[in-house]
C-alpha positions as CSV (number, residue, x, y, z in Angstrom):
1,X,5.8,9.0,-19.1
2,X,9.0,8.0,-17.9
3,X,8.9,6.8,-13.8
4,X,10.8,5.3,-11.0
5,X,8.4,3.1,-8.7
6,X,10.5,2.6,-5.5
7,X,9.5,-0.5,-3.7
8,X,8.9,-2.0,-7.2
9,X,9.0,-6.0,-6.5
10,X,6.8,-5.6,-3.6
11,X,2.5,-6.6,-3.8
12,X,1.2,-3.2,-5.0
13,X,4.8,-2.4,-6.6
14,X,4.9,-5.1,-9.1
15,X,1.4,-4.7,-9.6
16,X,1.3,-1.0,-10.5
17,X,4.8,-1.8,-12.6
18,X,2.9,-4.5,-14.6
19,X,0.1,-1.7,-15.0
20,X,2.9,1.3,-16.1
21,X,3.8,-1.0,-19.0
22,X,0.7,-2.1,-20.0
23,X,-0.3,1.5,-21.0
24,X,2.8,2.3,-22.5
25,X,5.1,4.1,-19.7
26,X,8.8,3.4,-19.5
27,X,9.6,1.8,-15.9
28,X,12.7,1.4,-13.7
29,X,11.7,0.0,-10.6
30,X,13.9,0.2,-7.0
31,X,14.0,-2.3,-4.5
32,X,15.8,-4.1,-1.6
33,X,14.2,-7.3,-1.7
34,X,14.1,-6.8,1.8
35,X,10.2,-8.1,2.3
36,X,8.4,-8.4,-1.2
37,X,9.4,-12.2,-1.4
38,X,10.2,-11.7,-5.0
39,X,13.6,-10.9,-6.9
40,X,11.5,-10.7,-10.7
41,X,9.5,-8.2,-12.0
42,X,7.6,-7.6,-15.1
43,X,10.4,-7.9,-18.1
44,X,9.2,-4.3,-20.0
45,X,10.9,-3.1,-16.7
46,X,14.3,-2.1,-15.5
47,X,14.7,-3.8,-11.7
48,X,17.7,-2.2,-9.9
49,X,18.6,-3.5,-6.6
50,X,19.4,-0.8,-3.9
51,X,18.3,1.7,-1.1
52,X,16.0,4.4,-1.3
53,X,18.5,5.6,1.2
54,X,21.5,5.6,-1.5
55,X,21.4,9.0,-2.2
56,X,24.3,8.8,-5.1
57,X,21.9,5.8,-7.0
58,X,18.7,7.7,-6.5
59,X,20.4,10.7,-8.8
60,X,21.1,8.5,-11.2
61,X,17.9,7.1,-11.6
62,X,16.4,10.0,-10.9
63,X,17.8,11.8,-14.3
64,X,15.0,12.3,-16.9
65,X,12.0,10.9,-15.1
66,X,8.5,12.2,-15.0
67,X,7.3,11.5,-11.8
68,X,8.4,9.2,-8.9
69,X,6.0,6.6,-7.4
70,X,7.2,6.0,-4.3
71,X,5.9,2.6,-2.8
72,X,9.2,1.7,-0.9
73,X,8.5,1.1,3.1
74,X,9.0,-1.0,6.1
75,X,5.4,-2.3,6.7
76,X,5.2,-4.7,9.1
77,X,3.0,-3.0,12.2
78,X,3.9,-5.7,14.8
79,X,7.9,-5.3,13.7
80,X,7.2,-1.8,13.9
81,X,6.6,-1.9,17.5
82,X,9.5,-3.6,18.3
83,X,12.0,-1.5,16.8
84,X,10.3,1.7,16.1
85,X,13.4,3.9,14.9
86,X,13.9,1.5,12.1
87,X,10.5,2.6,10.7
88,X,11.3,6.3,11.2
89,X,14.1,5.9,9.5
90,X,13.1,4.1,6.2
91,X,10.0,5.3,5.8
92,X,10.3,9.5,6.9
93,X,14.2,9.9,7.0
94,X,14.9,7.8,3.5
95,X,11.8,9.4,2.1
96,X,13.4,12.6,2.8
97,X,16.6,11.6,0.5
98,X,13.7,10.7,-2.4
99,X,12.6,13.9,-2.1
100,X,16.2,16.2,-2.0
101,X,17.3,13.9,-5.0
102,X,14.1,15.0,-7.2
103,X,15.0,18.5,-5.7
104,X,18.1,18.5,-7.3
105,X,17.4,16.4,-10.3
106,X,14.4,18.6,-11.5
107,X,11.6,16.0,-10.5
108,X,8.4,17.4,-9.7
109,X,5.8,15.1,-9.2
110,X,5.7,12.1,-6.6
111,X,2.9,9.7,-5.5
112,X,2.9,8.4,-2.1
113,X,1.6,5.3,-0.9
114,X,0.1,6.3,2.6
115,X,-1.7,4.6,5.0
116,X,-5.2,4.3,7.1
117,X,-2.8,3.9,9.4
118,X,-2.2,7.6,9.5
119,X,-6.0,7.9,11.1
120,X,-5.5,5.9,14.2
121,X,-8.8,5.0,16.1
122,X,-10.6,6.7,14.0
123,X,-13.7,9.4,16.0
124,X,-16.5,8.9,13.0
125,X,-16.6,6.4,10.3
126,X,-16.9,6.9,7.2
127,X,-13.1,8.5,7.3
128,X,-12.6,11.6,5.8
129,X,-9.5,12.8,4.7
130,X,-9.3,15.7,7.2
131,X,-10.6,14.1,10.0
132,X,-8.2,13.5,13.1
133,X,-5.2,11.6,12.9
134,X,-3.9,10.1,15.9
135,X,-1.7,7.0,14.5
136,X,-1.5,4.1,17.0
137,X,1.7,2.6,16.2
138,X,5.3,3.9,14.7
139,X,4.2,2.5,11.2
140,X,1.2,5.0,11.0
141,X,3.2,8.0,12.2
142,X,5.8,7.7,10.4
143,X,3.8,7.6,7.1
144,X,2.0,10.7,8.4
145,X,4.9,12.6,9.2
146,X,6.1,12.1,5.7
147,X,3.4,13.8,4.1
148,X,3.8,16.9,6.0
149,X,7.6,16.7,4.2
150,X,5.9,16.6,1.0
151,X,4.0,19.7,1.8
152,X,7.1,21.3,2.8
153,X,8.5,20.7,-0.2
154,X,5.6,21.3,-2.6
155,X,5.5,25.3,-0.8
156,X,9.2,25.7,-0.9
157,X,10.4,23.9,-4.0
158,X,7.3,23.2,-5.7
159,X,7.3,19.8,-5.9
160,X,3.7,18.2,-6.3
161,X,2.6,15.3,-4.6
162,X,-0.5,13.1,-4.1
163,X,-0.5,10.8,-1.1
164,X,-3.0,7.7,-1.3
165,X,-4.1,6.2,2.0
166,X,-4.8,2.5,1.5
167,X,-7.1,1.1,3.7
168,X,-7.1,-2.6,3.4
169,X,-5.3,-3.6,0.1
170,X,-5.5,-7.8,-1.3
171,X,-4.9,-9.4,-4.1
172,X,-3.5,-11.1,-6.4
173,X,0.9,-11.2,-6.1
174,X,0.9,-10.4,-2.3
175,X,4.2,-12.1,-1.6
176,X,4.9,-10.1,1.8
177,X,7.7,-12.1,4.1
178,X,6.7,-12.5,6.5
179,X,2.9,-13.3,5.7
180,X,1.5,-10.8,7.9
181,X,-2.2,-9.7,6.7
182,X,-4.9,-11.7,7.1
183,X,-6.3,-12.5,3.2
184,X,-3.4,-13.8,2.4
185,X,-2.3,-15.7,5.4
186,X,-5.6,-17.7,5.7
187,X,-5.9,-18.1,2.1
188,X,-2.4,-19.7,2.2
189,X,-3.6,-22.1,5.3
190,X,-6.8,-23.2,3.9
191,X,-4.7,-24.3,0.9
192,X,-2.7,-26.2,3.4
193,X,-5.0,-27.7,5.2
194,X,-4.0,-25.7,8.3
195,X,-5.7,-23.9,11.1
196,X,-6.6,-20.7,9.9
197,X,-5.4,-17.8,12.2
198,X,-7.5,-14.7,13.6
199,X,-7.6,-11.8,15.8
200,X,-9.5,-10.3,17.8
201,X,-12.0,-12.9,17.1
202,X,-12.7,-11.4,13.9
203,X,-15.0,-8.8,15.1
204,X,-12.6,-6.2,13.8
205,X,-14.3,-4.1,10.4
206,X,-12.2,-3.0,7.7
207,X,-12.5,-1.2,4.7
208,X,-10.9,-3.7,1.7
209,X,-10.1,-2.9,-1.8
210,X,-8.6,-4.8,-4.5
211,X,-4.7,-4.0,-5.5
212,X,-5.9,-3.5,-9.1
213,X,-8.3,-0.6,-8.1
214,X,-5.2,0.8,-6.3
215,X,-3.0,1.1,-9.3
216,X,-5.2,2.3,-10.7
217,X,-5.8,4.9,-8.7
218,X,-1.6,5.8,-8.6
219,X,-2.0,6.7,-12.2
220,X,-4.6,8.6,-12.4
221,X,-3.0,10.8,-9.4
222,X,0.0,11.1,-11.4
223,X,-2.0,12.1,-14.8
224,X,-4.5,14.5,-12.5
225,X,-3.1,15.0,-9.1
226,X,-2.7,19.1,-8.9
227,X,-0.7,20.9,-6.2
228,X,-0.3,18.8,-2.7
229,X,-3.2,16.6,-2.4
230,X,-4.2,13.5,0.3
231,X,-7.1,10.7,-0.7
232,X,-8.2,8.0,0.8
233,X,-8.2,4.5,-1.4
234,X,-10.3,2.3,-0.1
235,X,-14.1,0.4,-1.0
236,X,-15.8,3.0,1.1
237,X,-17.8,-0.4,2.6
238,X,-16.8,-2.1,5.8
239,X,-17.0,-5.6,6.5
240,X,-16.4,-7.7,9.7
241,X,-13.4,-10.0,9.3
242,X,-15.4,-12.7,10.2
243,X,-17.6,-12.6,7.2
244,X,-14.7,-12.1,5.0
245,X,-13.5,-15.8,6.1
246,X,-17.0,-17.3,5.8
247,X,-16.5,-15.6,2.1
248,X,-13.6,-17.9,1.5
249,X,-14.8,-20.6,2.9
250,X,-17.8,-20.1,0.1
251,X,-15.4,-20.4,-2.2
252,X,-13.4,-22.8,-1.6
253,X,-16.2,-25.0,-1.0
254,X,-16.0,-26.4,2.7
255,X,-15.3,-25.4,6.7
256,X,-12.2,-24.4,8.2
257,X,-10.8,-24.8,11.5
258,X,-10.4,-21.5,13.1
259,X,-7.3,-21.0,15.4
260,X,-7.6,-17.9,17.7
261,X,-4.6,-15.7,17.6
262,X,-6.3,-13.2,20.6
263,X,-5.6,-9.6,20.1
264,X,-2.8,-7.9,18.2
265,X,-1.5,-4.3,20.0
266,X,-1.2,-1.4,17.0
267,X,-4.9,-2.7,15.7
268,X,-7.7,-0.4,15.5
269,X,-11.2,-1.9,15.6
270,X,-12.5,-0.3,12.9
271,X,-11.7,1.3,9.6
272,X,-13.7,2.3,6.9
273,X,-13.2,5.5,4.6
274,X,-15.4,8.0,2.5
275,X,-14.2,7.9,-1.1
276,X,-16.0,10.8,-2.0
277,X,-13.1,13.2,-2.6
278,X,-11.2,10.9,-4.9
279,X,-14.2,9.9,-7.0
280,X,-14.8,14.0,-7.6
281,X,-11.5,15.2,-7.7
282,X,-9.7,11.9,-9.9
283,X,-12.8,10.3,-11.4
284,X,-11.4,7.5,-9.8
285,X,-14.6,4.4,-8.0
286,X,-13.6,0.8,-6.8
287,X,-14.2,-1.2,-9.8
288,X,-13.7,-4.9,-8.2
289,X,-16.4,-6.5,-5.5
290,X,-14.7,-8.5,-2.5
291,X,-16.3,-11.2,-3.6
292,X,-14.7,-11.1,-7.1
293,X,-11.2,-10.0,-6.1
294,X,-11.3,-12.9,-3.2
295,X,-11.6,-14.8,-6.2
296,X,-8.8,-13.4,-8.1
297,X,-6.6,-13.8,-4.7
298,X,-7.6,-17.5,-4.2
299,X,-7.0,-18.5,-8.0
300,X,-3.6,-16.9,-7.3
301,X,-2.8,-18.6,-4.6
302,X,-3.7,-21.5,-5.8
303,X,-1.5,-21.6,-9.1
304,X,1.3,-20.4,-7.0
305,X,1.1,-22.9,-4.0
């Protein structure tokens, strides 16, 4: 299989290039460099530097792929807030130009990294894929306003798609600049020695799942995904934030001071998804407990700091 991964330097990006070579797949990866905190990538992969927005690069990268994997996005929620027509723009308007350029270079399969975020406040937990989506911030609607462009195009130009909504993805190479999500950002403090910093008081519960569970889950939607299809990627478990920290505490072996952030606008209180569809449809289960990739994160970290 020949593929382009656009935001390919970024956490789940390199990850999922990493996991394209690994079984064999020929990789060009696109990115900006604009917040993955990396300029390297896996070496079995071609990195080109440039916009998804680059209309003239995208058809030339374009030419003789398989299927695009399209992890390219402004992600930042608090950012998002602040300047919300940037996020429309990169992540529905420059998604747009993805999709025109497989149009016209005979591309017909794409996998979208989507977003819990799509959901809002969610009315029931477990999520289910068609349940209500009121997004809360410019981040989520944006993403969810790109998948109705991928319906579009799958009716009119046959294009197939499956979008994945990641509920809360950690792991190991999650290099975001700024740090913004909270396994990473108190792993790197408790290496430091610093204050470790928390919303909401940790009450909030998410739904977390490992970034290796999520790659794989990208290729089996591109070796199964039919038609236009949506599932949520996630652990299917929720757990309050403020037993994920006494988890790292656990492991690394002592107490850390906890330095109250208060609470963060664009943040839903809870979020936890039923995996039922993609476990039917792809044959695809979360393989790695939180306990074990919290693990993997922290031995990252560490060899890194």
């Amino acid at each position: 299989m020949k593929a382009l991964v656009t935001g390919g330097a970024g956490f789940i990006g390199s990850n999922l290039v990493t996991y394209l070579c690994d079984k064999g797949h020929e990789v060009v990866a696109l990115d900006d460099f604009s917040s993955s905190g990396r300029t390297e990538i896996d070496k079995r992969a071609k990195l080109v530097r440039g916009s998804i927005g680059d209309t003239q690069l995208l058809g030339k990268l374009l030419a003789g792929k398989d299927v695009v994997f399209h992890l390219a996005a402004t992600g930042i929620i608090k950012i998002s807030l602040e300047n919300p027509p940037l996020y429309f723009e990169n992540n529905f308007m420059n998604g747009i130009k993805i999709l025109d350029a497989m149009r016209k270079t005979g591309v017909k399969k794409i996998i979208y990294s989507s977003t819990a975020g799509v959901y809002g406040e969610p009315k029931r937990v477990p999520i289910r894929e068609n349940d209500v989506k009121e997004p809360v911030n410019p981040y989520g609607a944006a993403k969810f306003a790109f998948e109705h462009a991928l319906s579009a195009y799958y009716h009119a130009f046959g294009i197939e798609s499956v979008s994945l909504r990641y509920f809360n993805v950690y792991g190991p190479g999650d290099e975001q600049r700024p740090v913004t999500r909270a396994v990473p950002s108190w792993i790197k403090a408790m290496l430091a020695g610093r204050p470790v910093p928390m919303y909401w008081q940790g009450k909030q519960k998410k739904d977390y799942i490992f970034v290796g569970d999520v790659v794989r889950a990208n290729l089996l939607a591109a070796e199964k995904g039919k038609g236009c299809r949506v599932y949520n990627v996630a652990g299917g478990k929720g757990f309050v934030m403020h037993d994920i920290f006494h988890k790292l505490e656990k492991i690394m072996g002592r107490t850390f001071e906890i330095k109250h952030m208060g609470d963060r606008a664009g943040d839903p209180t809870i979020l936890i998804a039923h995996v039922g569809k993609i476990k039917k449809e792809l044959g695809w289960k979360p393989e790695v407990t939180l306990e074990e990739g919290l693990c993997r994160a922290v031995e990252y970290y560490r060899e890194t700091a």
